[in-house]
MITI-476581 format. One record per residue (C-alpha): x, y, z; residue in three letters. Coordinates in Angstrom, 3 decimals, always signed. Example, Ala and Ser with C-alpha at 12.3 -4.5 7.8 and 13.67 -1.06 7.14 Angstrom:
# residues 2
px / py / pz / code
+12.300 / -4.500 / +7.800 / ALA
+13.670 / -1.060 / +7.140 / SER
This chain:
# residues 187
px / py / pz / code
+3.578 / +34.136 / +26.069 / UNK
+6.138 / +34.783 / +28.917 / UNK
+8.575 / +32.397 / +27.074 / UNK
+8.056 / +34.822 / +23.854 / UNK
+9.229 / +37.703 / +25.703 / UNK
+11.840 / +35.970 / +27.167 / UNK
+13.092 / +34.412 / +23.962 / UNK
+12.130 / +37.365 / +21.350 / UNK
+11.224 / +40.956 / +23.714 / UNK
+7.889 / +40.794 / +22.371 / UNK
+4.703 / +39.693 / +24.486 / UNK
+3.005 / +38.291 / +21.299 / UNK
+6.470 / +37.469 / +18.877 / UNK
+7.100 / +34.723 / +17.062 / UNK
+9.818 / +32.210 / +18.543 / UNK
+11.105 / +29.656 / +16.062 / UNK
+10.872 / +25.820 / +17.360 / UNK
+14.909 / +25.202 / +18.138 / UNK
+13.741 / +28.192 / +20.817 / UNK
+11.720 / +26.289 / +22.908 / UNK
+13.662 / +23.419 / +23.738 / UNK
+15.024 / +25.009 / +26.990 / UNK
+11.358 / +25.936 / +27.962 / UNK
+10.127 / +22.463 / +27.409 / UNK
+9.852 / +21.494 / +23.637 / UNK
+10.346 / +17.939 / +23.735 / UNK
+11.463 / +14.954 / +21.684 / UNK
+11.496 / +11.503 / +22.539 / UNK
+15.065 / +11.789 / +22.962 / UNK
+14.388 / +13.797 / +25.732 / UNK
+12.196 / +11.130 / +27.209 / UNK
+14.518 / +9.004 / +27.163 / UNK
+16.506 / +11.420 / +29.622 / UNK
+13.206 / +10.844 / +31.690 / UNK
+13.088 / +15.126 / +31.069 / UNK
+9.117 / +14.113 / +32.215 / UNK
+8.467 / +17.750 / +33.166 / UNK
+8.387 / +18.060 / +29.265 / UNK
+5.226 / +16.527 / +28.659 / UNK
+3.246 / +18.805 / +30.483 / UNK
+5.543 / +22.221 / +29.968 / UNK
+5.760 / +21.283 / +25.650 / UNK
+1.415 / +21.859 / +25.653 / UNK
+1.837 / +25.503 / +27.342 / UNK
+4.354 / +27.140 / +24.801 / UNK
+3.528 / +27.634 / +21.468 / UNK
+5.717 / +29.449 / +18.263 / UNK
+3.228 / +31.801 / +17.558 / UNK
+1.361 / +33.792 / +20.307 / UNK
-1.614 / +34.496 / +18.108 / UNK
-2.142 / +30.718 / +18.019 / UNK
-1.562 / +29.748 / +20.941 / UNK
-4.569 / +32.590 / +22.570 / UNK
-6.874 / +30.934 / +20.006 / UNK
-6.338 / +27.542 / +21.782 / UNK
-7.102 / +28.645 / +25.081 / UNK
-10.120 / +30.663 / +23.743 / UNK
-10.624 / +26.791 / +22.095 / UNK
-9.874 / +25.226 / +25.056 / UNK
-12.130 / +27.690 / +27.395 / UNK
-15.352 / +27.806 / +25.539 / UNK
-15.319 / +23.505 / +24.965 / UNK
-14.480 / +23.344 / +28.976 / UNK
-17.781 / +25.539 / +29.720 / UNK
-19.488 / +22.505 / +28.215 / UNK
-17.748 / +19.809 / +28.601 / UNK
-16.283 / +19.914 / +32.164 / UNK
-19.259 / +19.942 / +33.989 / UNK
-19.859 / +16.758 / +32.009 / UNK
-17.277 / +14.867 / +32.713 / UNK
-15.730 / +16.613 / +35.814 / UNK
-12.183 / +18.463 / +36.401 / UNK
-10.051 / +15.525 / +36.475 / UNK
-11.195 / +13.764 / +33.307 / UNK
-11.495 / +16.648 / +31.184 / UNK
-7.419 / +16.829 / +32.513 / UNK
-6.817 / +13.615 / +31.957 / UNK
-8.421 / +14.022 / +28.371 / UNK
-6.471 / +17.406 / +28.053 / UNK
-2.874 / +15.631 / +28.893 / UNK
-3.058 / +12.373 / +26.916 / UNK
-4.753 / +13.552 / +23.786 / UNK
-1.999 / +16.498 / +24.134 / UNK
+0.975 / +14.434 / +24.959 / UNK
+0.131 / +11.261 / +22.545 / UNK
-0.628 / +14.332 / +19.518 / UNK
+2.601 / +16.223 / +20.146 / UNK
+4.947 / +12.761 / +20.234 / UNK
+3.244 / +11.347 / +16.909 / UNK
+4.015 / +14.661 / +15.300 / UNK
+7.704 / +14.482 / +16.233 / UNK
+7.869 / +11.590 / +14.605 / UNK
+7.032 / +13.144 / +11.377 / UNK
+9.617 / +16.333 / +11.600 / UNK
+13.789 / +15.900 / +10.592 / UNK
+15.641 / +17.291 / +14.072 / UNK
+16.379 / +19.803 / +15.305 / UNK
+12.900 / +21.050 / +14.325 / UNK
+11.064 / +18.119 / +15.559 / UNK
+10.338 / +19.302 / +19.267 / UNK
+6.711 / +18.936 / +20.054 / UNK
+5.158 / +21.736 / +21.067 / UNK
+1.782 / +23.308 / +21.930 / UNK
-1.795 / +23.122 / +22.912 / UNK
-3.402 / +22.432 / +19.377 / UNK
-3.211 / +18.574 / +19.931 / UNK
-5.116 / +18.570 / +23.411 / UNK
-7.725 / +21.021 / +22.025 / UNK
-8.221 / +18.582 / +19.083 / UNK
-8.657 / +15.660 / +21.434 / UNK
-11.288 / +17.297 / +23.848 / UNK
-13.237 / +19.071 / +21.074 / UNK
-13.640 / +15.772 / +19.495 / UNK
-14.807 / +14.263 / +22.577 / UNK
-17.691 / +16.937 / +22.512 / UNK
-17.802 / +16.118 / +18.895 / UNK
-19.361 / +12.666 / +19.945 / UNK
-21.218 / +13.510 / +22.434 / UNK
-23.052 / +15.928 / +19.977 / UNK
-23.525 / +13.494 / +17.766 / UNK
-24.866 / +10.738 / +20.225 / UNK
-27.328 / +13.850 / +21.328 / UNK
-25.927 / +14.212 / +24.700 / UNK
-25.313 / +18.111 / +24.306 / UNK
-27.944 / +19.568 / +21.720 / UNK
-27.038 / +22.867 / +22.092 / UNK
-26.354 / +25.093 / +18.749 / UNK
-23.917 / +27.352 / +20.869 / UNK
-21.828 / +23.979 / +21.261 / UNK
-22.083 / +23.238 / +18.095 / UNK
-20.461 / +26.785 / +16.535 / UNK
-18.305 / +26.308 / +19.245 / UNK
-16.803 / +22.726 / +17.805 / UNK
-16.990 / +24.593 / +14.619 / UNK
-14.417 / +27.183 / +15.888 / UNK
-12.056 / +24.865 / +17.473 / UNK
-11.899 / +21.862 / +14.926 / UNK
-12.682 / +23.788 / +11.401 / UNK
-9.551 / +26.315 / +11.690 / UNK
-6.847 / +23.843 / +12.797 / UNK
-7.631 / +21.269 / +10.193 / UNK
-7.680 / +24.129 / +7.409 / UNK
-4.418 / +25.181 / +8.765 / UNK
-3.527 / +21.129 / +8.355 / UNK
-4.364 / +21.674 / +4.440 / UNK
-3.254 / +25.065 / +3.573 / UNK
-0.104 / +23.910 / +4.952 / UNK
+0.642 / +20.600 / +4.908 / UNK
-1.832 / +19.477 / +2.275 / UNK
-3.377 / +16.865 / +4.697 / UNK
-4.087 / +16.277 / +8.259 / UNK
-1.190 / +16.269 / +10.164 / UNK
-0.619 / +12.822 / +12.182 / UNK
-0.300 / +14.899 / +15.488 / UNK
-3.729 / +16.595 / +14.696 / UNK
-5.040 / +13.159 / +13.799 / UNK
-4.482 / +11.078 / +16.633 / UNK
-5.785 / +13.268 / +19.200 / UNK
-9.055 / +13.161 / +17.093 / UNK
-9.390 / +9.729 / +17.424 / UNK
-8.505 / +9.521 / +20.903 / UNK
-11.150 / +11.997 / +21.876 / UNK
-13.803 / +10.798 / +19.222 / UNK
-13.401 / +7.476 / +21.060 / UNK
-13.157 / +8.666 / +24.440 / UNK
-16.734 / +10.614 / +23.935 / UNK
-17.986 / +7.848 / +22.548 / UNK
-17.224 / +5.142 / +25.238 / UNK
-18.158 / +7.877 / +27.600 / UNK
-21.661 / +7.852 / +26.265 / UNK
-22.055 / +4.053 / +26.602 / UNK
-21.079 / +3.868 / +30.475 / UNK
-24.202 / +2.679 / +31.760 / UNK
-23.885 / +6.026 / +34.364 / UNK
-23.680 / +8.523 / +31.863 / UNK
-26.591 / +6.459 / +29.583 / UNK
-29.623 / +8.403 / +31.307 / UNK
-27.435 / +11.784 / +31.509 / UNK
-26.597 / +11.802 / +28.254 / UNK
-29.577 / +9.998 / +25.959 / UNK
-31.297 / +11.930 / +23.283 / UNK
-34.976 / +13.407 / +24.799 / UNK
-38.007 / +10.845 / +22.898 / UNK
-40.214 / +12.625 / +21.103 / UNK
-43.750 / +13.213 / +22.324 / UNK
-42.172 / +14.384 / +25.623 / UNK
-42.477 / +10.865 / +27.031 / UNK
């Protein structure tokens, strides 16, 4: 939101995408530069304000689940590649200058699909998580249609790298016990 004021005097204005290249939009071009700082700095600025509060709202309420779970440095490591592997793939699908990746959407995906499979394996049975994966997958992918008319690839990707990630996480022999389904009769 700081780079909004900067860039357009307004706290919660809209910035349009050739904007954020100095603040860290990047491309693979930039990559190639070895510009690394970009990969983290590109998932922290967003065009629109409004969108960018609603994924760290996302990103707040699936980390009071999930972190504990998993611990600080994986739920980062989930964060960063799911983030950084969704905003590449969606450069690849924008004509430059517009094609600088930005923002956290792609990082939320990833982690709320992780959650997404641990709900379903029954490791976290919680309704509050489940409205919660409702609130953080449901809008982004209806923004995807309304749109784009499909899923966007960057949106994509970090599904299926968290959807996996859960569900290898679930199989680890260490998180078997911590994470199976309660048997019914209380045994």
């Amino acid at each position: 939101m700081g780079v909004a004021l900067a860039v357009s005097g307004n706290l919660m204005g809209s910035v349009r995408i050739t904007q954020l290249e100095p603040y860290g939009g990047v491309t693979f071009a930039h990559l190639e530069n070895l510009e690394l700082w970009r990969l983290l700095a590109s998932q922290l600025i967003h065009v629109k304000q409004l969108h960018m509060l609603f994924n760290v709202l996302s990103l707040a309420l699936l980390g009071f689940f999930l972190e504990r779970r998993v611990h600080g440095f994986m739920f980062f490591l989930l964060w960063f590649i799911a983030g950084v592997t969704g905003t590449l793939v969606g450069t690849l699908f924008v004509t430059p200058p517009w094609n600088l990746g930005t923002g956290a959407s792609q990082a939320v995906l990833g982690i709320a699909a992780f959650g997404l499979a641990l709900f379903l394996r029954g490791a976290i049975q919680s309704r509050a998580f489940l409205i919660v994966l409702c609130f953080s997958l449901i809008p982004a992918l209806a923004l995807d249609f309304i749109y784009a008319g499909y899923p966007k690839p960057g949106h994509v990707v970090p599904l299926l790298i968290g959807g996996i990630a859960g569900f290898v996480h679930c199989r680890q022999p260490s998180n078997a016990l911590q994470h199976a389904p309660p048997r019914a009769g209380g045994v």
